[in-house]
N, C-alpha and C positions, 0 to 999 in steps of 0.2 A: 781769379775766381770771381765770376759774375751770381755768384750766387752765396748765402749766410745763409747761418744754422739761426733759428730765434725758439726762443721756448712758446711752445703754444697748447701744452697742456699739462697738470698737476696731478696727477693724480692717487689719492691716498690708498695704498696698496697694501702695506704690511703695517704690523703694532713692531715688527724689529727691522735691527738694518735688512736692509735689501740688496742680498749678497749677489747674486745669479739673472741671467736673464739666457732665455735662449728661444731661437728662431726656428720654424719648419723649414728646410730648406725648399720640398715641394708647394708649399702652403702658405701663401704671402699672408692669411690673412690670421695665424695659429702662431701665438709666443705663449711664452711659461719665464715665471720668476718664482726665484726661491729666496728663504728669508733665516735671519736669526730668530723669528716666531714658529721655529719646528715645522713651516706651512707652505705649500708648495701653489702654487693659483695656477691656470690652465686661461689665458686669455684667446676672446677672436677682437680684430680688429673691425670696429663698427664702420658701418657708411654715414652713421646720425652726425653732423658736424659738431656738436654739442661734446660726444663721449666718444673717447675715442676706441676705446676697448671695454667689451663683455666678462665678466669672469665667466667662463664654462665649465670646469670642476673645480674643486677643490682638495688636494688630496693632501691627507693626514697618514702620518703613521711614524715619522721620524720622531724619536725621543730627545733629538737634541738640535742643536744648529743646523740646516741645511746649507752647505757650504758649498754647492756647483751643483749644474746640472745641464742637462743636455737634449731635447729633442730629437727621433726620429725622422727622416728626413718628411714622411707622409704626416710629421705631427701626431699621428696615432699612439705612440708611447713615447714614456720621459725614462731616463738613466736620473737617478740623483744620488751623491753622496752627503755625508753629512758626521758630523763629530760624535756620535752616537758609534764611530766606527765600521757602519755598515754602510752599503750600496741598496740601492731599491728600484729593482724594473717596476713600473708603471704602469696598468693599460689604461688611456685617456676615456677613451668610449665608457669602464663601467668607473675609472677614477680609483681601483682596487689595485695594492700590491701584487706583480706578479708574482715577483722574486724578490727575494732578499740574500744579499750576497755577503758572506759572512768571512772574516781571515784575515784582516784588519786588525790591530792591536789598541792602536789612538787613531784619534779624530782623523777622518779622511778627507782632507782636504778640496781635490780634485778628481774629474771623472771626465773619459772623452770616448767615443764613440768610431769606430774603423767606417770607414767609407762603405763597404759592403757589408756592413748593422749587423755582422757576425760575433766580433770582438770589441771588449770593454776594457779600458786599463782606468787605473784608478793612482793615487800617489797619497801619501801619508804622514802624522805625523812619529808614525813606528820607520821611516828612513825607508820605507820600502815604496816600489810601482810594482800593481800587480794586474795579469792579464786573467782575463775571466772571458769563457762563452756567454751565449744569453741563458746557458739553465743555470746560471751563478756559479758556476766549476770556475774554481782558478786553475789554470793553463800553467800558469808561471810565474816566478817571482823576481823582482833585478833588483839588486843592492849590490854595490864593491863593497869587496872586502875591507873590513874596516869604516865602513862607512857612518858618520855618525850626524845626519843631517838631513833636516824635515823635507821632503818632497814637498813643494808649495804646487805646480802644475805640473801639467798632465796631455801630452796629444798627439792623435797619430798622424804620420808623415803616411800621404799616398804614395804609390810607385808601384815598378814591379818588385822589390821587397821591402812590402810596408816596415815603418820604423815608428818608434817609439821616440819622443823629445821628453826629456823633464828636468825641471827647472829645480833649485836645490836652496836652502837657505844661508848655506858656505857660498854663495855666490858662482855657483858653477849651473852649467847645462849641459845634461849629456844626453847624446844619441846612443841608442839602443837596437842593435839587430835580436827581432824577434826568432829568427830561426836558429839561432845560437844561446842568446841569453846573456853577450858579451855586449861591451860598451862599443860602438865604431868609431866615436869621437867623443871628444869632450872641451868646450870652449871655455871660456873666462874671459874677465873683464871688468866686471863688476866689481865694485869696492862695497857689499853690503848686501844683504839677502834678498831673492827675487822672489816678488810676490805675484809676477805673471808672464805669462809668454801669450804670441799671438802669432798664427802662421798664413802668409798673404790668400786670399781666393786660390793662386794657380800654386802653390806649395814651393815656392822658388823662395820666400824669405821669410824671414823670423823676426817679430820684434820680443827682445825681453827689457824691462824694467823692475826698480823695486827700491831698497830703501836710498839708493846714492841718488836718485830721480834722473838719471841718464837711460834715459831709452837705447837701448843697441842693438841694431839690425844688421842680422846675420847671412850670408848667401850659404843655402841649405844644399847644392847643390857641390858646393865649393869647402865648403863646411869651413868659415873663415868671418872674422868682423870684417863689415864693408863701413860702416860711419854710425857716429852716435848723435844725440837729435839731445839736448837738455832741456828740463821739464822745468826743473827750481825748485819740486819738491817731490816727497815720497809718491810711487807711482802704485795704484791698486788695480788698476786695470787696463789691457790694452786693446783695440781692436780696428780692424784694418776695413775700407770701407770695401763693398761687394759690386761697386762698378767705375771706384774712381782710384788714383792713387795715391789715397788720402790717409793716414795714421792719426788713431785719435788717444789720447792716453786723460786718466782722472787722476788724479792726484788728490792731495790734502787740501788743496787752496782753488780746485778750477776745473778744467776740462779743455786741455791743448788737442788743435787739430793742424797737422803739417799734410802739406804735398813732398809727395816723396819724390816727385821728378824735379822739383826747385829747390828742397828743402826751406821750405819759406815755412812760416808760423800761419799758419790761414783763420784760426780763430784762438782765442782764450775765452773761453764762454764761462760765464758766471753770473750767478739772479741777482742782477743790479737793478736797478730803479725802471728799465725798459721792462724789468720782466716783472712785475708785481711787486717793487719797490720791495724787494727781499734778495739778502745778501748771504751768498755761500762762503759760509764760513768754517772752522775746521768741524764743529757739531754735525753739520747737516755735508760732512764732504760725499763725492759721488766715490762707491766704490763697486759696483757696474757696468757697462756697458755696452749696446750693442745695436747692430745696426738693422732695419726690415730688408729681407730679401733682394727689392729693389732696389734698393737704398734711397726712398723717400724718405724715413726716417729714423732718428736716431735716439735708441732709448737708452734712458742711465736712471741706475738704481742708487741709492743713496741712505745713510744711516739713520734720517728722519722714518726711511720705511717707505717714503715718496717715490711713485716712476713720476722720471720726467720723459715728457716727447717734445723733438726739440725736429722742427720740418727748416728744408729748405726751401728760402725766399729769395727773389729776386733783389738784389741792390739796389739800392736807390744811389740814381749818378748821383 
């Protein structure tokens, strides 16, 4: 790797942790992060060298936690869930609720978005994943019988018949045929509940992690563990870069970045004395993050409330 991640900007974004961050996929220059301050921000990425991002709306209306959320591929509207037990479409333009998606019992954890912006699933701490249209109708509900264990994520598998992945706090992951309502696999692995999954740009693999800090990457095609990646500690987030083969995971103490064709350790990023002589420590851990479109840079949300933007620079031999 001829090139490092360096932190090169702070910026004070929320009054609580800063749960969520998400990307336009059409819109390099439109993210959104959401917060344990109920408050959802609508960012564009500035040219000014100074600041790196605008807020452009602000939108209110969650009564409790905002715990995921999602952009539209044009950025024009956000999917967010939030502990309050509801879902809430978005329209960006007036920053007004469109919908509010109701049938939820507890806190909703996670929210994800179908490729063709038709279909919403969401996951719970009522044990349930549930599919919704955009007029907030639920479609459907998946839980096994007997099931008694929080749905942590949430996300759709492309293909010719789209699937459902979710991750579970019994340490399990199952896949989900939406035209039936039956499970089509279900993997293991883990020793300790998974607090995320991440599925590659081309939908070929899966990373999940969670309390054991072993990252494990799945071939989704295969539906099988291919290798595990160790972090060293609890894992809150994972996400795969969008033009390299890069996997980056936050944890309690740092922010690991491997190559998936070497499995090499390519960074441990943490604000040490190069980055304003301030140390990430379990207080301020990152529990976010996510990468810009083109993958110049790398944003991570963190419990102080802080986004950080962390760009890549050339090495010095």
């Amino acid at each position: 790797m001829n090139k490092s991640l360096n932190l090169q900007y702070t910026i004070e974004a929320h009054s609580g942790w800063l749960t969520s961050i998400s990307t336009a996929l059409n819109d390099f220059k439109i993210f959104a992060t959401g917060s344990r301050d109920y408050l959802i921000l609508v960012w564009e990425i500035s040219k000014n060298q100074d600041c790196f991002a605008l807020i452009k709306k602000r939108l209110y209306g969650h009564s409790h936690f905002v715990s995921d959320l999602i952009l539209s591929p044009d950025g024009k509207f956000c999917i967010s869930s939030s502990w309050d037990n509801t879902l809430r479409l978005w329209d960006l333009n007036s920053g007004k609720t469109v919908r509010r998606f109701i049938g939820h019992k507890k806190d909703v954890l996670s929210v994800a978005l179908s490729s063709d912006n038709r279909l919403i699933v969401s996951g719970s701490r009522d044990n349930t994943v549930k599919l919704w249209n955009t007029l907030g109708e639920c479609k459907s509900t998946f839980i096994e019988q007997k099931q008694t264990s929080w749905v942590s994520c949430v996300k759709f598998l492309p293909g010719e018949e789209p699937l459902i992945l979710s991750s579970y706090w019994d340490g399990f992951i199952k896949l989900w045929k939406i035209s039936t309502n039956h499970i089509k696999s279900k993997l293991s692995g883990h020793k300790g509940y998974i607090n995320c999954l991440a599925v590659s740009p081309d939908g070929s693999l899966c990373a999940s992690g969670g309390k054991d800090g072993v990252v494990m990457l799945w071939d989704l095609q295969e539906e099988k563990h291919l290798y595990s990646l160790d972090s060293g500690d609890v894992i809150n987030s994972l996400c795969f870069s969008p033009n390299r083969y890069w996997l980056c995971a936050s944890t309690q103490s740092g922010i690991k970045v491997w190559d998936l064709e070497t499995k090499d350790l390519l960074e441990d990023l943490k604000l040490n004395k190069s980055n304003n002589s301030e140390e990430i420590k379990k207080n301020i851990a990152c529990i976010s993050t996510k990468w810009t479109i083109d993958g110049s840079f790398f944003l991570t949300g963190h419990i102080d409330g802080k986004l950080r933007i962390w760009g890549l620079e050339q090495k010095n031999c």
